[in-house]
Structure formats: structure tokens, C-alpha cells
N, C-alpha and C positions, 0 to 999 in steps of 0.2 A: 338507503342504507347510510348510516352515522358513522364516520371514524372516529374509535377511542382517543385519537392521541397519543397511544402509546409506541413510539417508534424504538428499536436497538439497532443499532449499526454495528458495523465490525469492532470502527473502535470502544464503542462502549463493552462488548462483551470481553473485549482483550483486557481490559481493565480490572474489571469486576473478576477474570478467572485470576487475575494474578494478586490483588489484594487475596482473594480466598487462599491463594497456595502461600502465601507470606506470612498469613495469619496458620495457618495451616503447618507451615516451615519453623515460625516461631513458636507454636504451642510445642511443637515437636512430633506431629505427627506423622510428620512424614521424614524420610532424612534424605529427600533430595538436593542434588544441586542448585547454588541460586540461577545458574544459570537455565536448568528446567524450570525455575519458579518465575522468571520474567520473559520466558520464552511466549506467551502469546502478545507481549508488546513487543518485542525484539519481533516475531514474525508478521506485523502489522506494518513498522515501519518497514524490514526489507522488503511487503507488497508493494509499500507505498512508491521505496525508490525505484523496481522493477516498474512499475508504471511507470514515473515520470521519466526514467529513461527510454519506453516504448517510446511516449508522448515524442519527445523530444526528438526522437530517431525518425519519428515517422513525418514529424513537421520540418527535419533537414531533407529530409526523402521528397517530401511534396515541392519545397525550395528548391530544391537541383531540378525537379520534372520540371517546375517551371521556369526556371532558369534555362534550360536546353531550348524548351518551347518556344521561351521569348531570340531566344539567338536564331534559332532553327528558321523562325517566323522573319526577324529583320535581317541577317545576317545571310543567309541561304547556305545555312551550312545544316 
């Protein structure tokens, strides 16, 4: 089997729906808020920080396990 090449990722489609509702906003056909019109970049990036914040929690998380470890091991506590 051959891969097309054709990949979309999240970010690309958050893009592409928000130019459409901009162009969509400025024709006038719709008369939503701009804040529904940038709402799928706006909810891309709060994925993004909710990730790095897991990332980040879970790599202090791992940091203290082994920090207890290494005490527990030389220290005998």
C-alpha cells in the first residue's frame, strides 16, 4: 500500500474552520460572535496548555518518586 501524503492535524483543521467563519463573519452571513469565530484556535491552544501542564505535573510527579527512592535507598529513611 502507498501513502497519499495527505496528512490534517488538529492544528490545521482549527485554522481552516476559523478562516471559513471570518470570511463567513465578514460576508455577513452569519452574525456571530468573534469570539465563536476564533473559538477552534482558542480551543487548540487551551488543549495544548492542558497538555503541557499534564506533561509537566507528571515529570515533577516522576522527580519526587525518584527523589524519595534515591533517599529511601542511601539515607534509610
Amino acid at each position: 500500500m502507498e501513502n497519499s501524503g495527505v496528512s490534517i492535524d488538529l492544528g490545521s483543521i482549527a485554522i481552516i474552520l476559523t478562516i471559513v467563519f471570518a470570511v463567513l463573519k465578514l460576508v455577513g452571513t452569519v452574525t456571530w460572535s468573534w469570539w465563536i469565530v476564533f473559538l477552534p484556535i482558542l480551543a487548540v491552544v487551551a488543549l495544548s496548555i492542558v497538555v503541557l501542564i499534564l506533561i509537566l505535573l507528571g515529570v515533577s510527579v516522576w522527580n519526587l518518586h525518584q527523589h524519595h527512592k534515591f533517599n529511601k535507598k542511601f539515607n534509610g529513611k
